[in-house]
C-alpha positions as CSV (number, residue, x, y, z in Angstrom):
1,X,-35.6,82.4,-38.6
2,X,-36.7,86.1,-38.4
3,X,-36.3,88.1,-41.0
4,X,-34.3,91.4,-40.8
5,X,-33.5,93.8,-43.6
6,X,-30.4,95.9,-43.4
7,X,-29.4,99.0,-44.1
8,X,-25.5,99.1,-44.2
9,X,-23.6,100.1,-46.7
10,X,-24.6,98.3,-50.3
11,X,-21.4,98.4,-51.6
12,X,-20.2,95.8,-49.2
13,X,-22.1,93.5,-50.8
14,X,-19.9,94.0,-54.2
15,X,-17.3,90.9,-53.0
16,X,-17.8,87.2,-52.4
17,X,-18.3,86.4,-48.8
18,X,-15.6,84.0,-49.2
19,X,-13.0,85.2,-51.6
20,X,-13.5,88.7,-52.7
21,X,-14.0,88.2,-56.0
22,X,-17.5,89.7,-57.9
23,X,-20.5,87.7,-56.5
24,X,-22.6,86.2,-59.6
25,X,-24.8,84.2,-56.8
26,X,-25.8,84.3,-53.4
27,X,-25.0,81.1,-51.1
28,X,-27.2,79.6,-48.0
29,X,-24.9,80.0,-45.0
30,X,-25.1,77.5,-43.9
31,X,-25.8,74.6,-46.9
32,X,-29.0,73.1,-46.8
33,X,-27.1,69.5,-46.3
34,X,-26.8,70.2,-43.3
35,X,-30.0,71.4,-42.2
36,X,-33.0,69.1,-42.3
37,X,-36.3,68.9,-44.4
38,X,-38.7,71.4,-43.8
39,X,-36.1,73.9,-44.2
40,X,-36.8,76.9,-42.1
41,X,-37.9,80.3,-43.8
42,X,-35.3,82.9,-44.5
43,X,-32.2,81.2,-44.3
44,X,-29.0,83.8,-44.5
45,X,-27.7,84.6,-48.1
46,X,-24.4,86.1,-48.4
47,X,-22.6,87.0,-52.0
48,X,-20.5,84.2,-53.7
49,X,-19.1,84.1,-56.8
50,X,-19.7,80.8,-58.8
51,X,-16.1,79.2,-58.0
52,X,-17.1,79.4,-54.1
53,X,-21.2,78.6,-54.8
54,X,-19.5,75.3,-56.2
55,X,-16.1,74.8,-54.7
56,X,-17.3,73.6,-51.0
57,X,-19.7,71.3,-52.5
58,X,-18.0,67.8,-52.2
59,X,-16.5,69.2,-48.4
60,X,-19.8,69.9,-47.2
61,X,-21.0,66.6,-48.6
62,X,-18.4,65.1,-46.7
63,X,-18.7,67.1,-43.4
64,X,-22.9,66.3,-43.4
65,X,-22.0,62.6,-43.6
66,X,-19.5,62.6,-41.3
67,X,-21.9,63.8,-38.5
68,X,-25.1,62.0,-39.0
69,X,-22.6,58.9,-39.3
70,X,-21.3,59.9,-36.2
71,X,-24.5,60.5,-34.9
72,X,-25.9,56.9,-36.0
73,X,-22.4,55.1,-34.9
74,X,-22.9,53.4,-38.3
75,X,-22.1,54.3,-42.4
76,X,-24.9,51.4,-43.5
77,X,-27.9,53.4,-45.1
78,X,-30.5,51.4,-43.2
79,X,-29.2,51.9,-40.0
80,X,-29.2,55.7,-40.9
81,X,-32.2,58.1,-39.4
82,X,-31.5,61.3,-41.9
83,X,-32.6,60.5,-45.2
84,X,-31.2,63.0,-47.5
85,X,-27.9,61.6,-46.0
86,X,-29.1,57.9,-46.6
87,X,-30.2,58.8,-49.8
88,X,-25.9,60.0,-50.7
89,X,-24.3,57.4,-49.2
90,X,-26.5,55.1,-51.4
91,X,-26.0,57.1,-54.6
92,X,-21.8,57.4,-53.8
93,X,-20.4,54.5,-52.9
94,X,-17.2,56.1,-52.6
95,X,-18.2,57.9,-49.8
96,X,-19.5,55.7,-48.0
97,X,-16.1,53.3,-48.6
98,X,-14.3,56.4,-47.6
99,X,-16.0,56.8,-44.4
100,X,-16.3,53.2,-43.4
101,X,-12.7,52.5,-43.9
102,X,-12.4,55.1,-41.0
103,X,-14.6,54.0,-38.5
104,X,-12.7,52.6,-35.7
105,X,-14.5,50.4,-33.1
106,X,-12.3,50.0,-29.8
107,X,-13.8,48.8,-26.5
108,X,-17.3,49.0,-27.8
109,X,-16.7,52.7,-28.4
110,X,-17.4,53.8,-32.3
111,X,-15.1,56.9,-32.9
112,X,-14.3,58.0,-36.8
113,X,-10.8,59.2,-38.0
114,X,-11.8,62.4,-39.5
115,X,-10.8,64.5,-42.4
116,X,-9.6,67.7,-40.1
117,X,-8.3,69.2,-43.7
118,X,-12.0,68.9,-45.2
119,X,-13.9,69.7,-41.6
120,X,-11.8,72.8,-41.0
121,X,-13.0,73.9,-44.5
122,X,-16.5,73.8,-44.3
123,X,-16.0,75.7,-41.0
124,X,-14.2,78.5,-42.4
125,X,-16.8,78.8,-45.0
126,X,-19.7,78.8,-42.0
127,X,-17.4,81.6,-40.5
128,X,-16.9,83.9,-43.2
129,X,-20.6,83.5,-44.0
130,X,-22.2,84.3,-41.0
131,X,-19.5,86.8,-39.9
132,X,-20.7,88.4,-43.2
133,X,-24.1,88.5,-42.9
134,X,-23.8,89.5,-39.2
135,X,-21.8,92.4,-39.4
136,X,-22.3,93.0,-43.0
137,X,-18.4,93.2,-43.6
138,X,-16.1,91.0,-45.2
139,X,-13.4,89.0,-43.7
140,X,-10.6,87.0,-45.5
141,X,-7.5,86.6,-44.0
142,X,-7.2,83.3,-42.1
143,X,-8.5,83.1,-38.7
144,X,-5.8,82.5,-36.2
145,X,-8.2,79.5,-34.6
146,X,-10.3,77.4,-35.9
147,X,-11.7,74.8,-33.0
148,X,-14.0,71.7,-32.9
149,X,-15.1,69.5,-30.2
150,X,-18.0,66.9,-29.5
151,X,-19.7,68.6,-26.3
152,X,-19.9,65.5,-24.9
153,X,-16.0,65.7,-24.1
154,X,-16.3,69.2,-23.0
155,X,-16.1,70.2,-18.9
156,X,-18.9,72.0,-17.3
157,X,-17.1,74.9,-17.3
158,X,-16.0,74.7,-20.7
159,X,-19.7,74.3,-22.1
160,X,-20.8,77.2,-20.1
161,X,-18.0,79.6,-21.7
162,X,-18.9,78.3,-24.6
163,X,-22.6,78.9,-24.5
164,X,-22.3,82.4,-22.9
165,X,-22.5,85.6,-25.1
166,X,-19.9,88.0,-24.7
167,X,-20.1,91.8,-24.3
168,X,-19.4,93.0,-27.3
169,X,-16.4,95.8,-26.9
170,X,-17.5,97.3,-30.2
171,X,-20.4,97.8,-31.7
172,X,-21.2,96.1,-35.1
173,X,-21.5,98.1,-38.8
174,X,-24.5,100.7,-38.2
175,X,-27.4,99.1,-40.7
176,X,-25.9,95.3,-40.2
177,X,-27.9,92.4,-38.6
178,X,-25.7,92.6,-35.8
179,X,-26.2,96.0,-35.1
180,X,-30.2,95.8,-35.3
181,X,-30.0,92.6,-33.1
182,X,-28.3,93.7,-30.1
183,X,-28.9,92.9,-26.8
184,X,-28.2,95.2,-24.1
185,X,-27.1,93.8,-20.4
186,X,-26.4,96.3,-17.7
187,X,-26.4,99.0,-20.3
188,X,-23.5,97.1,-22.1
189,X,-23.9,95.6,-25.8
190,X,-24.0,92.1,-25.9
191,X,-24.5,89.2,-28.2
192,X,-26.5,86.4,-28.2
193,X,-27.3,82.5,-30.3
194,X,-28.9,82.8,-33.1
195,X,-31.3,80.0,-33.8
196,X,-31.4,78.7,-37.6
197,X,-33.2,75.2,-37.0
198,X,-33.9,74.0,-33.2
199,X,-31.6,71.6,-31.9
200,X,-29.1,71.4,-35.7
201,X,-27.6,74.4,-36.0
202,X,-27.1,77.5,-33.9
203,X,-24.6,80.5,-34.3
204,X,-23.5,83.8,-32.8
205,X,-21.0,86.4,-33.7
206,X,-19.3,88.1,-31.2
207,X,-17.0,91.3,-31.6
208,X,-14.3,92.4,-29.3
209,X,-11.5,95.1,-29.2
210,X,-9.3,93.0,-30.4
211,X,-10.9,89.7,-32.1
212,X,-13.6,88.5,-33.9
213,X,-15.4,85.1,-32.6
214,X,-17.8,83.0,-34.5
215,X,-19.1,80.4,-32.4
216,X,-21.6,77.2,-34.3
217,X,-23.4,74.8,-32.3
218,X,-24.0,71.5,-34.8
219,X,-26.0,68.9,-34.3
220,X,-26.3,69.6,-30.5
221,X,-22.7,67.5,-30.6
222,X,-20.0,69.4,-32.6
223,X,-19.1,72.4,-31.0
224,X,-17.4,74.6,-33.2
225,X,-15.4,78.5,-32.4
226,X,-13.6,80.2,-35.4
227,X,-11.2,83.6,-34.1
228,X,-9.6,86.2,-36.0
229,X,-7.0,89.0,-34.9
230,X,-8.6,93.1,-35.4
């Protein structure tokens, strides 16, 4: 990922990304479970305090299984391709139980009952993070949509919109990522994917009059879009 420094304000970096409370640590946005081995270079760092560092942990955990399970149409280790995820659900059996006694197999379809509770959260966190290290700002109140789908399910039309950047109606903190990263398109600002690791994971942040979008591409099959009132 390419590397570039801003020059916003340093005292928005005096709150957690996720909570606003003093940041003791800086957190991977997003966790490196759910990236794969080689990691690429210069992954986004956001401030956390250690209650947040920690407290998504077990949810990410979850949400990382969940999709390469998904993925595999299977929970058994062996029949899994990641292995740092074959490598938990051998070490927690728990997990795996947990996950296996929501698989559902119905007309040769495998489909899992999911955890929307636990999924949701590891999406806010991705949200906050990147809309943080975007536009260098904080966000906490609680978006008023927070949407998942499996592309696979999606129209046509609906991946398109989804896929498309968005003019962006006002420009991001001067000094933020955002700002230095801007496309222009017909002389209007406008935003585009940012590419963590080809083909896993894929982001963009999009600011309008009056919301902010983060959109998250997973997997190439989860596709995810978190909004907040401005």
């Amino acid at each position: 990922m390419k590397q570039i420094k801003t020059f916003s304000d340093l005292r928005l970096n005096t709150q957690c990304a996720y909570c606003g409370e003093y940041p003791e640590t800086r957190d991977h946005v997003p966790s490196k479970i759910i990236l794969e081995n080689p990691f690429p270079e210069n992954l986004p760092v956001v401030p956390s305090c250690l209650k947040c560092n920690n407290g998504f942990s077990l949810d990410e955990e979850y949400f990382a299984c969940l999709i390469e399970c998904i993925l595999c149409g299977t929970v058994e280790p062996k029949r899994i391709q990641r292995e740092s995820i074959k490598k938990i659900l051998v070490r927690k059996p728990k997990l795996k139980s947990k996950l296996e006694a929501t698989l559902v197999k119905e007309n040769g379809i495998t489909a899992f009952q999911i955890d929307k509770k636990r999924v949701e959260n590891v999406l806010l966190k991705l949200a906050f993070g990147h809309a943080k290290f975007e536009n260098s700002e904080t966000v906490f109140e609680h978006p008023k949509v927070i949407w998942f789908a499996p592309i696979e399910i999606l129209s046509d039309q609906e991946m398109t919109t989804f896929l498309l950047g968005d003019n962006l109606e006002v420009l991001p903190e001067v000094g933020s990522r955002a700002m230095q990263n801007v496309l222009f398109m017909n002389e209007l600002p406008f935003s585009k994917w940012t590419t963590i690791q080809k083909g896993i994971y894929e982001y963009t942040v999009i600011t309008t009059l009056t919301e902010l979008k983060v959109k998250i591409l997973i997997w190439e099959y989860l596709a995810c879009e978190i909004i907040w009132d401005r």
